[in-house]
N, C-alpha and C positions, 0 to 999 in steps of 0.2 A: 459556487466555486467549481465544482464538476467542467460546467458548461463553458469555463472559459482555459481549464487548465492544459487540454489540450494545445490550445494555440498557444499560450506561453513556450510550451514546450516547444513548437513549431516555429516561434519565432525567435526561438535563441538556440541553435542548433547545435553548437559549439560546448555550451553551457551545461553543468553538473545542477545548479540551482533550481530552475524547474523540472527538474526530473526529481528532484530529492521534494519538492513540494507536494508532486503530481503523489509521488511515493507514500508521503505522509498522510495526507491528506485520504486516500484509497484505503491504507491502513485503519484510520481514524473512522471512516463511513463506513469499510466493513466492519469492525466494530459494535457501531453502530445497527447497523443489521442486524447482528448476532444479538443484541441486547444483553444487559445484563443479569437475566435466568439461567436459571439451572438449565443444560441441553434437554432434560426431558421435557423443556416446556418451549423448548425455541422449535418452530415450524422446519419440517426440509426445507417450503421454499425461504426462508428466512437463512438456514445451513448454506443452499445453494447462493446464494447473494453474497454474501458472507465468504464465502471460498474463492465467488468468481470477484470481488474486491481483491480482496488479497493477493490472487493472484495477477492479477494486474497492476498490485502496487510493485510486488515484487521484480517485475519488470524494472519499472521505473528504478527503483531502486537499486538494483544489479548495477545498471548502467551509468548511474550515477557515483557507486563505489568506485568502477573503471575509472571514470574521468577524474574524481577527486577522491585515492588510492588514501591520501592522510585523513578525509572529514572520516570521524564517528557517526555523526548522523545517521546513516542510511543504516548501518549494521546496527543501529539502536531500533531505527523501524522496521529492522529485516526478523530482528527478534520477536518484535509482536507479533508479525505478521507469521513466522514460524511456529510460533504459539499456537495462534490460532487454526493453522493448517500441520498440526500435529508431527510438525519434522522433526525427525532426530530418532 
Protein backbone atom coordinates (compact mmCIF):
# COMPACT_ATOMS: atom_id res chain seq x y z
CA UNK A 1 0.00 0.00 0.00
CA UNK A 2 2.95 2.39 0.90
CA UNK A 3 4.39 1.77 -2.61
CA UNK A 4 1.69 2.90 -4.63
CA UNK A 5 0.04 5.71 -2.47
CA UNK A 6 2.03 8.15 -3.59
CA UNK A 7 1.00 8.00 -7.16
CA UNK A 8 -2.63 7.92 -6.35
CA UNK A 9 -1.97 10.99 -4.75
CA UNK A 10 -0.09 12.21 -7.88
CA UNK A 11 -2.63 11.31 -9.99
CA UNK A 12 -5.57 13.03 -8.78
CA UNK A 13 -4.20 16.33 -7.97
CA UNK A 14 -7.36 17.98 -7.46
CA UNK A 15 -8.73 15.33 -5.16
CA UNK A 16 -9.05 15.40 -1.04
CA UNK A 17 -9.69 11.34 -1.33
CA UNK A 18 -6.13 10.28 -1.74
CA UNK A 19 -4.70 12.45 0.55
CA UNK A 20 -7.14 11.34 3.26
CA UNK A 21 -6.10 7.56 2.34
CA UNK A 22 -2.23 8.42 1.98
CA UNK A 23 -3.20 10.10 5.60
CA UNK A 24 -4.82 7.21 7.13
CA UNK A 25 -3.05 4.68 6.06
CA UNK A 26 0.74 6.61 7.52
CA UNK A 27 -1.42 6.94 10.56
CA UNK A 28 -2.37 3.28 10.77
CA UNK A 29 1.55 2.03 9.84
CA UNK A 30 2.97 4.42 12.35
CA UNK A 31 1.02 2.71 14.66
CA UNK A 32 2.04 -0.05 13.71
CA UNK A 33 5.63 0.92 14.41
CA UNK A 34 5.00 1.90 17.69
CA UNK A 35 3.39 -1.43 18.49
CA UNK A 36 1.25 -2.00 21.20
CA UNK A 37 3.86 -1.98 24.51
CA UNK A 38 4.43 -0.10 27.08
CA UNK A 39 7.02 2.99 25.63
CA UNK A 40 9.42 1.44 28.01
CA UNK A 41 9.74 -1.36 25.92
CA UNK A 42 9.21 0.13 22.30
CA UNK A 43 12.96 0.96 20.76
CA UNK A 44 13.96 4.74 19.82
CA UNK A 45 14.43 3.43 16.52
CA UNK A 46 10.83 2.08 16.55
CA UNK A 47 9.72 5.94 18.51
CA UNK A 48 11.58 7.47 15.60
CA UNK A 49 9.55 5.48 12.63
CA UNK A 50 6.66 6.06 14.50
CA UNK A 51 6.91 9.92 14.71
CA UNK A 52 8.38 10.24 11.29
CA UNK A 53 4.83 8.15 9.98
CA UNK A 54 2.89 10.53 11.60
CA UNK A 55 4.28 13.21 10.64
CA UNK A 56 3.87 12.54 7.21
CA UNK A 57 0.48 11.43 7.57
CA UNK A 58 -0.30 14.64 9.18
CA UNK A 59 0.64 16.33 6.00
CA UNK A 60 -1.52 14.43 4.08
CA UNK A 61 -4.19 15.06 6.23
CA UNK A 62 -4.07 18.87 6.73
CA UNK A 63 -4.44 19.05 3.06
CA UNK A 64 -7.01 17.05 2.63
CA UNK A 65 -9.14 19.00 5.56
CA UNK A 66 -8.41 22.19 3.16
CA UNK A 67 -10.03 20.57 0.26
CA UNK A 68 -13.02 18.86 1.96
CA UNK A 69 -13.50 21.61 4.91
CA UNK A 70 -17.12 19.30 5.76
CA UNK A 71 -15.38 15.38 5.77
CA UNK A 72 -14.70 14.34 9.43
CA UNK A 73 -12.41 12.04 8.50
CA UNK A 74 -9.10 13.51 8.41
CA UNK A 75 -9.73 15.35 11.99
CA UNK A 76 -10.62 11.77 13.23
CA UNK A 77 -7.09 10.65 11.78
CA UNK A 78 -5.44 13.88 12.78
CA UNK A 79 -6.47 12.91 16.40
CA UNK A 80 -4.53 9.52 16.42
CA UNK A 81 -1.86 10.86 14.97
CA UNK A 82 -1.90 13.82 17.72
CA UNK A 83 -2.04 11.22 20.17
CA UNK A 84 0.62 9.63 19.26
CA UNK A 85 2.91 12.76 18.64
CA UNK A 86 1.83 14.17 22.10
CA UNK A 87 0.00 17.51 20.90
CA UNK A 88 -1.78 19.57 22.94
Amino acid sequence: VENWIPQAVEAEPGSALPLLVAGARHVNWGWEARTGARAQHVSREQFQVFHNRLRTAEKWLYAAAEREPEWVSPWYFLQMSGRGLQAG
